[in-house]
C-alpha positions as a LaTeX table, in Angstrom:
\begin{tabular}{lrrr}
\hline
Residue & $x$ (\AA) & $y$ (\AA) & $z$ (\AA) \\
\hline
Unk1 & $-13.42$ & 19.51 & 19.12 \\
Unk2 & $-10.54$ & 17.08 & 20.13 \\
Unk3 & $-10.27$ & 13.87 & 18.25 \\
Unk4 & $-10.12$ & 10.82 & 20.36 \\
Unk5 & $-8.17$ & 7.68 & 19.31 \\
Unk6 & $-8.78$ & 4.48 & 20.20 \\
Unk7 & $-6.38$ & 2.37 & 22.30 \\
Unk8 & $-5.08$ & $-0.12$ & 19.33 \\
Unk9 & $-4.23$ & 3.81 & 17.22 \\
Unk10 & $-2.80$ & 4.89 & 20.18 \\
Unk11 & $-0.57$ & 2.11 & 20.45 \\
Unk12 & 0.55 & 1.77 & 17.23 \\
Unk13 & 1.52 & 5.47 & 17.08 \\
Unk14 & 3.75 & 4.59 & 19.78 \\
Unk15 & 5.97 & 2.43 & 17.13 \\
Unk16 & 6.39 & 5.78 & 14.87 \\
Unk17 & 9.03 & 8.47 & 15.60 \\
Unk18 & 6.64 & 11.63 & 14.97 \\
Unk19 & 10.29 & 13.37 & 14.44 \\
Unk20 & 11.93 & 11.53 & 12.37 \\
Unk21 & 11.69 & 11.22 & 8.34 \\
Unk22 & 11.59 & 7.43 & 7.51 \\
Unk23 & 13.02 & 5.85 & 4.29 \\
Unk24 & 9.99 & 4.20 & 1.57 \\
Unk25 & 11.41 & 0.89 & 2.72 \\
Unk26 & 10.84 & 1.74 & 6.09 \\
Unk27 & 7.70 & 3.27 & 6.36 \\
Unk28 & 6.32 & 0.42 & 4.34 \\
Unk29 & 7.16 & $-1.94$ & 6.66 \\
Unk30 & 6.02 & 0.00 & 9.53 \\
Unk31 & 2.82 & 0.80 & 8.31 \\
Unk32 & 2.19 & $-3.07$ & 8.08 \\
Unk33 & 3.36 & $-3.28$ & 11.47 \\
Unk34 & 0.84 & $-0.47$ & 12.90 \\
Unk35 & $-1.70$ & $-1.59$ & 10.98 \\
Unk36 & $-4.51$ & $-3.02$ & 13.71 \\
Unk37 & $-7.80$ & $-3.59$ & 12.04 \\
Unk38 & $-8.93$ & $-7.34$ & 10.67 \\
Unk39 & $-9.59$ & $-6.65$ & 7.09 \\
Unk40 & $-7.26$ & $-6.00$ & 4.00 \\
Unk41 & $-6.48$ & $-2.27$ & 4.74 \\
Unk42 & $-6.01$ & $-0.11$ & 1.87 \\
Unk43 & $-2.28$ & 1.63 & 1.96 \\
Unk44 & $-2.42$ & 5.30 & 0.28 \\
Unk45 & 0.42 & 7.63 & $-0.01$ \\
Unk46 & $-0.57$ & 11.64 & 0.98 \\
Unk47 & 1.90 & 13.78 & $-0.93$ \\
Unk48 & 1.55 & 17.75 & 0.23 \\
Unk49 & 2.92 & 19.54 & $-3.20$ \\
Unk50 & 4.78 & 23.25 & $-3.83$ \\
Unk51 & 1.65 & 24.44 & $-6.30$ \\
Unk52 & $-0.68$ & 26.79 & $-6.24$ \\
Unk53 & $-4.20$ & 25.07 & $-6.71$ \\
Unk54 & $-5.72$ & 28.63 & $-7.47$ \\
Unk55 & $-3.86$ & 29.03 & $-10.79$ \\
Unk56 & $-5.23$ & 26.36 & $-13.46$ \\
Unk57 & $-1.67$ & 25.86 & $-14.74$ \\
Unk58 & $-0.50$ & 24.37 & $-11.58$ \\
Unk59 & $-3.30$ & 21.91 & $-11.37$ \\
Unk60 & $-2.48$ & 18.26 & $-11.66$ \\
Unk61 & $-4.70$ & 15.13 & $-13.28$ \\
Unk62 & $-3.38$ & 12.13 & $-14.21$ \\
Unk63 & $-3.03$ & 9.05 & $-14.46$ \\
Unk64 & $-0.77$ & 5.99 & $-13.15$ \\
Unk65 & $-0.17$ & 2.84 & $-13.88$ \\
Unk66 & 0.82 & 0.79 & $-10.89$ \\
Unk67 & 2.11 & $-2.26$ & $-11.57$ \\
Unk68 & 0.73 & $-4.38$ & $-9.32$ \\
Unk69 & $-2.94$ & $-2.80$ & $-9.56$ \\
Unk70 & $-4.86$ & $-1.24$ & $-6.27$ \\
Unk71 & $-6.33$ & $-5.08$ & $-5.12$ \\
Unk72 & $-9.53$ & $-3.10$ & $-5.59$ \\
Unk73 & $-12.19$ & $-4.50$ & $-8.19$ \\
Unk74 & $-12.83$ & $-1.80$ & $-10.53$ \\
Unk75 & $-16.52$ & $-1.66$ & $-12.18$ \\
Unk76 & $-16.32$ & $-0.19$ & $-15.73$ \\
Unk77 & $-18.72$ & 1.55 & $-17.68$ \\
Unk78 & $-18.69$ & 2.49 & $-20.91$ \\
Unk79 & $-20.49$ & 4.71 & $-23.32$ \\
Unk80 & $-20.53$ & 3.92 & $-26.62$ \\
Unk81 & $-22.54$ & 2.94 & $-29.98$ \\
Unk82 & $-22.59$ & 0.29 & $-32.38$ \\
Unk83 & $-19.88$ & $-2.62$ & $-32.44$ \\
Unk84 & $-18.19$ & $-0.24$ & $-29.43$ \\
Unk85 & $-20.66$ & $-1.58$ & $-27.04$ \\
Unk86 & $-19.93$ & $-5.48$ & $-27.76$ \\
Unk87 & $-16.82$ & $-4.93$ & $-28.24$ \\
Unk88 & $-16.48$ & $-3.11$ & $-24.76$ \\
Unk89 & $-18.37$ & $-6.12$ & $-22.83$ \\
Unk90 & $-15.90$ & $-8.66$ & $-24.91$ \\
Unk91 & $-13.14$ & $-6.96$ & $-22.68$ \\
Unk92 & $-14.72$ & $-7.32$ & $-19.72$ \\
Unk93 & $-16.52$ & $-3.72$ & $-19.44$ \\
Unk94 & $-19.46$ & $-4.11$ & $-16.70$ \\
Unk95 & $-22.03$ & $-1.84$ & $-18.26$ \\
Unk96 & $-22.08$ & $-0.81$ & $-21.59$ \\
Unk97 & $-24.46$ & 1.06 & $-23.47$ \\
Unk98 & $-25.71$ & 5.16 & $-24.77$ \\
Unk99 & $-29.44$ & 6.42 & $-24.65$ \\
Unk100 & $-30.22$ & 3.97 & $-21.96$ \\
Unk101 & $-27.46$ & 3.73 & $-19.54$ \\
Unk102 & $-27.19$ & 7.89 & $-19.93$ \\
Unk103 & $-31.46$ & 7.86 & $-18.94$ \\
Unk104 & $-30.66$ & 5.27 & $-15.88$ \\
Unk105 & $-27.71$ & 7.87 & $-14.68$ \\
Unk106 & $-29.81$ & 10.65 & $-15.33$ \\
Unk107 & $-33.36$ & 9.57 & $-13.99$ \\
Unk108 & $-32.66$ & 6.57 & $-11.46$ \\
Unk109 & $-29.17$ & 8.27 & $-10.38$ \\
Unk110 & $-27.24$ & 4.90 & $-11.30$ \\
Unk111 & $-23.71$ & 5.04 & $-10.14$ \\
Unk112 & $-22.83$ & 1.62 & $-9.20$ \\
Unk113 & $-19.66$ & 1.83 & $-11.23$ \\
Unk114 & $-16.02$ & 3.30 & $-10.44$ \\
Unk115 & $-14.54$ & 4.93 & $-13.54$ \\
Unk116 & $-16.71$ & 6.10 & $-16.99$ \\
Unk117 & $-15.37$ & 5.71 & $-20.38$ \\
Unk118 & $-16.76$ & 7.03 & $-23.58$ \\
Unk119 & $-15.95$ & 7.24 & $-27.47$ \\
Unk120 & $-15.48$ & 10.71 & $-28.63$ \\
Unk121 & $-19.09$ & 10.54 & $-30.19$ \\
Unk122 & $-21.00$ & 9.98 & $-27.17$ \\
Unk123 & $-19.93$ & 12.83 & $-25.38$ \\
Unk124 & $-22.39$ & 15.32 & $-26.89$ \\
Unk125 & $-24.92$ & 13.17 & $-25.39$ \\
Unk126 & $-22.62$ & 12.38 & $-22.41$ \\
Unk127 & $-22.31$ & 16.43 & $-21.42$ \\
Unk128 & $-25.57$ & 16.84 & $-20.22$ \\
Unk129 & $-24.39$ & 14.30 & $-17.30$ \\
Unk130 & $-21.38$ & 16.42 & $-16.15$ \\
Unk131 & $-23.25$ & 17.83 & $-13.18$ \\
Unk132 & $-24.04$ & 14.19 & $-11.94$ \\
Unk133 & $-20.61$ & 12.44 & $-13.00$ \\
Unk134 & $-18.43$ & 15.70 & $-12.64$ \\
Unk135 & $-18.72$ & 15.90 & $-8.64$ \\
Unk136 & $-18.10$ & 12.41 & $-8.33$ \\
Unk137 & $-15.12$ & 11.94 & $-10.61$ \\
Unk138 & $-16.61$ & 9.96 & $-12.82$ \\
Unk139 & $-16.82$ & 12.15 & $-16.07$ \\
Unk140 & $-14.98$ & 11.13 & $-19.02$ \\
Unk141 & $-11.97$ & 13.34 & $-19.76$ \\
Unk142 & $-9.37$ & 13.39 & $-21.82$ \\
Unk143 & $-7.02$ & 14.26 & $-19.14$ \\
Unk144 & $-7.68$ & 10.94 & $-17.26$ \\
Unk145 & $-7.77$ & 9.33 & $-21.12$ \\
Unk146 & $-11.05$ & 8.02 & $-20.33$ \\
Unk147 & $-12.40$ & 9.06 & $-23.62$ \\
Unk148 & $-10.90$ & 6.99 & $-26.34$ \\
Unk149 & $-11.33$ & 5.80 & $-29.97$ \\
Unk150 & $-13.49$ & 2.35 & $-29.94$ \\
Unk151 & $-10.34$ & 1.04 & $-31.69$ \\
Unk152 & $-8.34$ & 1.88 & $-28.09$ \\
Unk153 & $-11.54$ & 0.74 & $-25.96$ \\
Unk154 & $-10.19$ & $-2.70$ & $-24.89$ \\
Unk155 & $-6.69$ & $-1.74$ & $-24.44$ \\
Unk156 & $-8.34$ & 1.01 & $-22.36$ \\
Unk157 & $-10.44$ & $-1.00$ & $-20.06$ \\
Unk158 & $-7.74$ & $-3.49$ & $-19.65$ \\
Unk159 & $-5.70$ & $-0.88$ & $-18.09$ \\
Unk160 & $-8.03$ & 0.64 & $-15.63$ \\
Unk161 & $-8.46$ & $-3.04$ & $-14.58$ \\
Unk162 & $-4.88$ & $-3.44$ & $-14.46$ \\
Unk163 & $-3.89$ & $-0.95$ & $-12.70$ \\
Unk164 & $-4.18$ & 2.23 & $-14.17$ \\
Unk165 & $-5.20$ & 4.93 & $-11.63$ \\
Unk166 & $-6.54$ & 8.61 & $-11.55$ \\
Unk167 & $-5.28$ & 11.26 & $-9.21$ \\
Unk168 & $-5.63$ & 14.86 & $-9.08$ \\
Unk169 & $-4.57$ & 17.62 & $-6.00$ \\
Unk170 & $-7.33$ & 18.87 & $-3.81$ \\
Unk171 & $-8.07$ & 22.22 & $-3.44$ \\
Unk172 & $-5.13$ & 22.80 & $-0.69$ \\
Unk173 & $-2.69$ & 21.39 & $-3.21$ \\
Unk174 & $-2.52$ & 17.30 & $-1.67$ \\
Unk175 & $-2.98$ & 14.49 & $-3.76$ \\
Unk176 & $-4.15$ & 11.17 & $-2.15$ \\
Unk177 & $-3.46$ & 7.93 & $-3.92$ \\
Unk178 & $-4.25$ & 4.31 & $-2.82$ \\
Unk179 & $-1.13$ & 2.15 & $-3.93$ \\
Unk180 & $-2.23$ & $-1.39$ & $-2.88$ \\
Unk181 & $-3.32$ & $-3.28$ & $-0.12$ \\
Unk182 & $-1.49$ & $-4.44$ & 3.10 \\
Unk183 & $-1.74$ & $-7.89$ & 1.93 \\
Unk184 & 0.60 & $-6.93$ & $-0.95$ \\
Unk185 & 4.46 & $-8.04$ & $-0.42$ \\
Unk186 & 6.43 & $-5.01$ & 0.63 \\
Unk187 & 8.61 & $-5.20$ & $-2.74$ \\
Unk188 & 4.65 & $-4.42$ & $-4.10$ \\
Unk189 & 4.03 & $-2.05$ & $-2.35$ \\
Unk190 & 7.18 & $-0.43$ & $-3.14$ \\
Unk191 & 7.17 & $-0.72$ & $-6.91$ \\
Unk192 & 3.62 & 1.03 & $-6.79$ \\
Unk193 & 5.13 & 3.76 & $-5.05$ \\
Unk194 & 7.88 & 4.39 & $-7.07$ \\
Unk195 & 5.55 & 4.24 & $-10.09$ \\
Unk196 & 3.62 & 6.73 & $-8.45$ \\
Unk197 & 6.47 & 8.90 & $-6.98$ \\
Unk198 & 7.69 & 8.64 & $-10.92$ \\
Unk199 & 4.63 & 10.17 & $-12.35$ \\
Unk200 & 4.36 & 13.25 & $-10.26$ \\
Unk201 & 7.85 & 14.05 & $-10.84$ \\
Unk202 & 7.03 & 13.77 & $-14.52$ \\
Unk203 & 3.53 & 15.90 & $-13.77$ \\
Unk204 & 5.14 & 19.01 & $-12.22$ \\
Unk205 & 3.82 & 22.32 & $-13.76$ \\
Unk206 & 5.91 & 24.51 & $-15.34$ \\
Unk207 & 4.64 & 27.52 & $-13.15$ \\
Unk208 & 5.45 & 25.71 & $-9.99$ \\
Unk209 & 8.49 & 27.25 & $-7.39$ \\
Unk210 & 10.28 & 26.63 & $-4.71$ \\
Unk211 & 10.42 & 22.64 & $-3.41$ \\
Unk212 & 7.52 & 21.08 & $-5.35$ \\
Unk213 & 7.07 & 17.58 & $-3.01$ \\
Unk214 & 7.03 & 19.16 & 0.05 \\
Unk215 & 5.91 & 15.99 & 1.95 \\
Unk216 & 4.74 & 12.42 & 1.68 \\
Unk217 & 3.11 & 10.58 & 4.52 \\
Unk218 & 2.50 & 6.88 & 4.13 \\
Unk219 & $-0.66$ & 5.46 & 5.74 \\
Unk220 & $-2.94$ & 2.51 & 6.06 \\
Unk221 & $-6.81$ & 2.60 & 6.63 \\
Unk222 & $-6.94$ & 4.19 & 9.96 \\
Unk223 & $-3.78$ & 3.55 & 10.93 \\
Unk224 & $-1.22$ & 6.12 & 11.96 \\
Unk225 & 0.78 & 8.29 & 9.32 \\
Unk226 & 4.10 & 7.80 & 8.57 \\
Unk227 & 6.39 & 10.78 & 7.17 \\
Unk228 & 8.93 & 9.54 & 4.48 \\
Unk229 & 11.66 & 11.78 & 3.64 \\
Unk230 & 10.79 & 13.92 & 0.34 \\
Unk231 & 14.34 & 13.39 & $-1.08$ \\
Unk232 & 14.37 & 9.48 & $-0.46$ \\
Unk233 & 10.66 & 9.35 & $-2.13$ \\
Unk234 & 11.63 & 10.85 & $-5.07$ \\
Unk235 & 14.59 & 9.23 & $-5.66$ \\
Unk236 & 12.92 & 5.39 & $-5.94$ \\
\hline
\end{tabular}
């Protein structure tokens, strides 16, 4: 089945050169340009990578800081025990909890929230919720350092707050990261980027060969996708 565009995409795909590799600066002012809807659109970067998804070696999860944040609110949960839990809603943690926030995610399927954090001993009791959190990316992992000591809790949730983003490739070897909003300034938008571009350089797998960033698209919430040369991305 064709997709149809509307006639405010198919205008603003007029502005973009579909054969032509733009520089970060440009593409980030063009995708404010094309950009056609009325709300605050969400600007993610679509980087297609030289792995091989099917080998676990070559699989990447992470974590970014950007320094300018997503302009998302981020709702934080946090599993923990004891002086953990107070001390996690003293830095600004939305839920916080064990027995009964694990029963409300397990019973009433609770997942008003965005990222999970635990303390190493909840996660014997946190496990048994991998099936629920897992497919929604919302298991704690060490990987994504979203299980922590409670002495590291409030650094922890400060960052996610901050900033501090998750990414991983899909199962065709793309990674999709949201880098800010189109109401950032473009020298935002920019220093996200090169934050971003920054940590995948430093996340390549050792078995990986051949050109590892094989392309990076710029894009706004449904606005038209902007190709950014490979060599000028990494290079910011």
């Amino acid at each position: 089945m064709t997709r149809k565009h509307g006639k405010k995409h198919l205008e603003a795909l007029k502005k973009v050169d579909q054969n032509r590799l733009y520089t970060p600066q440009e593409a980030i002012d063009l995708v404010r340009e094309t950009s056609y809807v009325k709300f605050d659109a969400t600007i993610e970067v679509h980087l297609r990578l030289g792995i091989d998804p099917r080998h676990a070696d070559q699989n990447i999860r992470t974590t970014v800081a950007l320094p300018h944040g997503t302009g998302k609110s981020v709702r934080v949960l946090v599993f923990a025990q004891g002086e953990a839990v107070q001390a996690a809603l003293d830095a600004s943690a939305d839920f916080a909890g064990n027995d009964e926030l694990i029963a409300r995610i397990d019973k009433e399927n609770f997942f008003d929230f965005d990222i999970a954090i635990a303390t190493p001993d909840m996660m014997g009791k946190v496990g048994r919720l991998g099936r629920k959190l897992g497919p929604r990316g919302l298991m704690p992992n060490p990987k994504s350092g979203t299980i922590v000591s409670p002495d590291n809790l409030s650094q922890t949730i400060r960052e996610v707050r901050g900033g501090r983003v998750e990414f991983r490739n899909d199962r065709t070897g793309l990674l999709h990261v949201a880098i800010g909003k189109l109401s950032f300034t473009p020298e935002q938008v920019y220093q996200n980027m090169a934050a971003l571009m920054d940590t995948v350089k430093t996340a390549k797998p050792s078995g990986a060969k051949g050109t590892y960033v094989k392309s990076v698209t710029l894009t706004s919430t449904m606005g038209p996708g902007i190709a950014i040369n490979p060599i000028d991305a990494q290079a910011m």
